[in-house]
N, C-alpha and C positions, 0 to 999 in steps of 0.2 A: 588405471594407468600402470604397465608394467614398471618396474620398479629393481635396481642392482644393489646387492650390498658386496664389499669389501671388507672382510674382518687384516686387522693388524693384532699379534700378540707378543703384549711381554712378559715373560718369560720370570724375570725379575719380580712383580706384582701379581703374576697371575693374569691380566688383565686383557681384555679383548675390547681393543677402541674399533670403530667402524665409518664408514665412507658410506651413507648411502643416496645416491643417484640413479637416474633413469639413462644413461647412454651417453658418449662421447657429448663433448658440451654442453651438456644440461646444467640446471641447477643443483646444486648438491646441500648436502648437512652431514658433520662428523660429526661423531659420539664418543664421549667418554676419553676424551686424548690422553696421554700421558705423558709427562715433563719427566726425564728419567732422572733419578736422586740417590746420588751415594751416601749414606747417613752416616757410613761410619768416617768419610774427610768432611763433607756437608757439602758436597756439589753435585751443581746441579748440569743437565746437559739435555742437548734436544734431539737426541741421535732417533728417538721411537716418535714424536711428534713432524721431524723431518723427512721420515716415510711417508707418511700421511699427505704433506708437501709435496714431496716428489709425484704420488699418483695421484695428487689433482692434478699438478699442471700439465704432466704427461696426455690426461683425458681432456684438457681444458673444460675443465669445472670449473662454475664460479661456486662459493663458498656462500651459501644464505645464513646457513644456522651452526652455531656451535654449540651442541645439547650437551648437557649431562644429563646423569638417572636422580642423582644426590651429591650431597659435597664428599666425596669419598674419604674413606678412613686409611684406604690401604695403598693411595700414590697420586704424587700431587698432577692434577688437572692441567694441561698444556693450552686451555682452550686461551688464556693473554695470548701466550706465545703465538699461536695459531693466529690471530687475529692481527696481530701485527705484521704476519705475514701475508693472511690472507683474506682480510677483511671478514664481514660477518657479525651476525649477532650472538653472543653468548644467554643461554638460556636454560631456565633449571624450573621447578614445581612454584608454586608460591610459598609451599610447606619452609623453604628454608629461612624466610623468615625466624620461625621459632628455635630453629638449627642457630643462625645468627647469634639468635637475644643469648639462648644456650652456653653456645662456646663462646660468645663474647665478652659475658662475664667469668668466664674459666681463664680466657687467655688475660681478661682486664686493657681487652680493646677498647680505643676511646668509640668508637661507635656502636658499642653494645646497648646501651637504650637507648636509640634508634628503631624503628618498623622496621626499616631494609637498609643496609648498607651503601645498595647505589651501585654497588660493582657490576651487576651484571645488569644486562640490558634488557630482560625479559623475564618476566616472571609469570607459568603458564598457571590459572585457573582450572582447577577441576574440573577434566573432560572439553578443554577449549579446544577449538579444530582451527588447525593450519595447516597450511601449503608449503612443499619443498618442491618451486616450479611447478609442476603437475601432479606432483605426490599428495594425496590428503591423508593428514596426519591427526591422532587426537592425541593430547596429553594426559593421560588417567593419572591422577594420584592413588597412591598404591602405597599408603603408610604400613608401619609396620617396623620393617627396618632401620628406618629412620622416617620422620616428620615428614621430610623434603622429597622421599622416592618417587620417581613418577617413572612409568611406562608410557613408551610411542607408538602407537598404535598404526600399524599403517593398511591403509584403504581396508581396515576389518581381513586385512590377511597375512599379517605378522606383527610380533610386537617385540620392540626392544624393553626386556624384562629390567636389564639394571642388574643388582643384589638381590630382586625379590624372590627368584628360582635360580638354581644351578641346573645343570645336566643332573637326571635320575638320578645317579649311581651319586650323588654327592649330597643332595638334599635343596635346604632351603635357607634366606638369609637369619643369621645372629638377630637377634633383639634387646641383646644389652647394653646397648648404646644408649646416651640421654637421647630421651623421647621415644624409645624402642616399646612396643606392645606386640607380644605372640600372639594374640586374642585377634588386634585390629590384622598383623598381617597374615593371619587367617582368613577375612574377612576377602583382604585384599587378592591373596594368590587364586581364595574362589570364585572372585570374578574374572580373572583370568583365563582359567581352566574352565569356565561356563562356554568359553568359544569353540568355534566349531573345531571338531577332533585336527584335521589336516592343517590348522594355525601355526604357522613357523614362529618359533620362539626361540632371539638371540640371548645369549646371556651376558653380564661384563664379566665374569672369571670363570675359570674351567680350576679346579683342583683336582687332578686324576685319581683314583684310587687305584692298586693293581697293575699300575705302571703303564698303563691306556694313554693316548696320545691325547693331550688338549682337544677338547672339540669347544663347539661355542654352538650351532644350532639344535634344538628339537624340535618337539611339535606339542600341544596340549593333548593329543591322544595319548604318546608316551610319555609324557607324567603323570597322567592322572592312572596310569595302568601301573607304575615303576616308581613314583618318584619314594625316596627313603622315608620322605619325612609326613610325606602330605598326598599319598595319591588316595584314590578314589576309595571309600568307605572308613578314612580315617574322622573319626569325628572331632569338632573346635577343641574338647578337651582334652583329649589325647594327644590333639599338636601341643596346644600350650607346655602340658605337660610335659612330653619330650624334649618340647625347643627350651623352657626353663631349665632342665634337667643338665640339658647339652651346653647351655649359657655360660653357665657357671663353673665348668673346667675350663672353656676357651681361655686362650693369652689374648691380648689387647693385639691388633695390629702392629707388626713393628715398626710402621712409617705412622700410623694414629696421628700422636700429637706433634709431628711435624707437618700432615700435611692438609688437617681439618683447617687451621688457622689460613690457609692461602687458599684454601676450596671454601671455604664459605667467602672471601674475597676474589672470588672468580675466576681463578687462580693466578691473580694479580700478586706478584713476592711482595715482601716488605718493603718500604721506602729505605734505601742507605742511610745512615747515619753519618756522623760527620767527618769520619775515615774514609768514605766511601765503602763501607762493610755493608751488608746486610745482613739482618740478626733475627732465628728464629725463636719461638718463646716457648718451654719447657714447665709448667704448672708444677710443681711440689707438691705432694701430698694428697692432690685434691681429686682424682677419680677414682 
């Protein structure tokens, strides 16, 4: 089934959310939304998830899926918002689970030992196949960067990567996150890159080097020939090596513990309190 993507980016997170559908009124699925977040007043706004809005109803989409890749670190998840506007089910790996139990005891959420929190409406099993309308889709889990990562594979001729590869010239995701392994997403990005060369691969960030314009598409031919960290003849140990090496300078995201806490909750905000405020929650000490 021929199949359209829509990349949106913001600019602000780096971040590439995506539309994709098969033609005017089809079924559709967005990827990766963004709820934009001023950190330094604390507000929030839906200016980048309202794009998104506008070209479904312009195509008359109906909205079946709200995917993410993982509970992101680097901006909080628009998929609530979206959903309240346009129906849909929100959906992530089963992996976030362990994400959950993780940041649940960090943040000292009452639902941290809990299985699953509940918030989202689907939780895909490794390698489960679904449908967006006439698009088959499969959900690979792709640990590594995080527990929860998953890749969407569509009809074996593109796949929405997530955090797990960047464009060449940038490399590949961080793994020092709780529950990050370089070993496992080694594992992971080589099944990726086992597909066939001409496989389109979207990213969720673009970080330019060199002053090059965002892009968000490749292919598995040009990573496995180009990519910085992981192309063709690098072997498990030498990634590991490298991606620990590189770990270890990185700063933490600057939106992290603002916006794990609402993405592992589906990016559902907090409940107001009795001002009618809502309040996010900052750990001391503890990462």
């Amino acid at each position: 089934m021929a199949y359209e993507v829509k990349s949106f980016f913001d600019p602000v997170s780096s971040t590439f959310s995506y539309v994709l559908h098969s033609g005017h009124g089809s079924v559709c699925a967005v990827l990766d939304s963004v709820l934009d977040f001023d950190i330094k007043w604390g507000r929030t706004s839906t200016k980048s998830a309202d794009e998104i809005i506008e070209f479904v109803k312009e195509n008359s989409l109906e909205v079946e899926w709200l995917l993410e890749t993982h509970a992101h670190a680097d901006h909080i998840s628009a998929a609530r918002y979206l959903k309240s506007k346009l129906g849909g089910k929100i959906a992530v790996g089963s992996g976030i689970r362990e994400v959950q139990k993780t940041f649940g005891e960090i943040y000292n959420l009452e639902e941290a030992g809990k299985d699953r929190f509940g918030y989202f409406d689907h939780l895909f099993e490794a390698d489960e196949a679904f449908v967006i309308g006439n698009i088959k889709v499969s959900a690979w889990h792709v640990p590594g960067h995080t527990p929860a990562d998953t890749a969407y594979v569509i009809d074996g001729k593109a796949v929405f990567v997530g955090d797990t590869l960047f464009m060449p010239d940038v490399g590949t995701a961080r793994c020092d996150f709780p529950g990050g392994n370089a070993e496992i997403l080694y594992r992971s990005i080589r099944r990726i890159l086992a597909m066939p060369p001409s496989t389109y691969l979207y990213v969720c960030h673009d970080y330019p080097p060199n002053g090059r314009e965002p892009a968000y598409i490749t292919n598995v031919d040009d990573q496995n020939n180009n990519n910085l960290h992981i192309r063709a003849g690098i072997s498990k140990n030498a990634f590991v090596a490298l991606r620990d090496a590189r770990d270890i300078i990185l700063s933490p995201p600057v939106l992290m513990l603002p916006a794990v806490q609402i993405n592992i909750r589906a990016g559902e905000l907090p409940t107001a309190e009795s001002n009618g405020v809502r309040y996010l929650r900052i750990p001391l000490d503890v990462l």
